[in-house]
C-alpha positions in Angstrom: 67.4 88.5 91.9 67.5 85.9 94.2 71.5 87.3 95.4 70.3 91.3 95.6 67.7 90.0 98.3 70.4 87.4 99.9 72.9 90.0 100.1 70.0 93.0 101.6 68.7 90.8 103.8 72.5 90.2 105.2 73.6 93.7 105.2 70.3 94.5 107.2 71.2 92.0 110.0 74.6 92.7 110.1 74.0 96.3 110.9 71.7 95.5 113.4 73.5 93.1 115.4 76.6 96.1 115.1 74.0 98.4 116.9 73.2 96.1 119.3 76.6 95.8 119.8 77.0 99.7 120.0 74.7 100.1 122.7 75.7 97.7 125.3 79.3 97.6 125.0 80.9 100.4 126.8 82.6 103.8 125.1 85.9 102.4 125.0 85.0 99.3 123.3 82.9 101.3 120.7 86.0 103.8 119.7 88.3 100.8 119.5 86.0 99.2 117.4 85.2 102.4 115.2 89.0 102.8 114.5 89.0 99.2 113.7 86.4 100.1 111.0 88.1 102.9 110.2 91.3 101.6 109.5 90.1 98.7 107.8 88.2 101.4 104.9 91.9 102.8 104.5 93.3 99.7 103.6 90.3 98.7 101.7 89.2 101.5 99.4 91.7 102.1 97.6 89.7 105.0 95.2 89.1 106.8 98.8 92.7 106.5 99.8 94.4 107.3 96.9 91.8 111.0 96.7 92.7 111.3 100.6 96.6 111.0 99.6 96.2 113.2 96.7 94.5 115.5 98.4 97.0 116.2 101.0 100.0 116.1 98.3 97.7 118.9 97.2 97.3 120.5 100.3 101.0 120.0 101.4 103.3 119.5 98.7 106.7 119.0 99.6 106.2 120.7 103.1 105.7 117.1 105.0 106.9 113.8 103.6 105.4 110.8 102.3 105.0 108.9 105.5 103.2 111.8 107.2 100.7 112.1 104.5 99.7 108.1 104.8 99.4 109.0 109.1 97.5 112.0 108.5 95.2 110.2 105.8 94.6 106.7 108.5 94.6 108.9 111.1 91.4 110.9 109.3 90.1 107.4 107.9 90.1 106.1 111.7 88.5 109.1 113.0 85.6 108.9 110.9 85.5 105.3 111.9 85.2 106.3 115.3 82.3 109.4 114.3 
């Protein structure tokens, strides 16, 4: 019980210190910093990467190679960072 509030109470400040963060650094900062997010739920989530990788093997097939799928999929993870 005691670990739910711990970790709630954490998130909470976290995210409020980030916007803080968001407001007074400048644009530049804030889209290096989203990409930096971005990137880092590629190399994280693997459930989400793996469906985004999928996905394009879907989409593409053997149009584009392997390597362009995993820059096409960071380069989508890293853009929603940055949204």
């Amino acid at each position: 019980m005691y670990e739910n509030w711990f970790v709630n109470t954490a998130s909470t400040f976290l995210l409020r210190v980030f916007g803080v963060l968001c407001r007074v650094l400048p644009r530049r900062a804030n889209l290096a910093a989203g990409r930096a997010i971005g990137l880092a739920g590629y190399f994280f989530s693997g459930n989400r990467r793996r469906i985004a990788l999928d996905n394009l093997d879907r989409s593409f097939g053997d149009d584009i190679t392997g390597s362009m799928k995993i820059r096409y999929a960071k380069g989508s993870f890293t853009n929603f960072g940055m949204g």
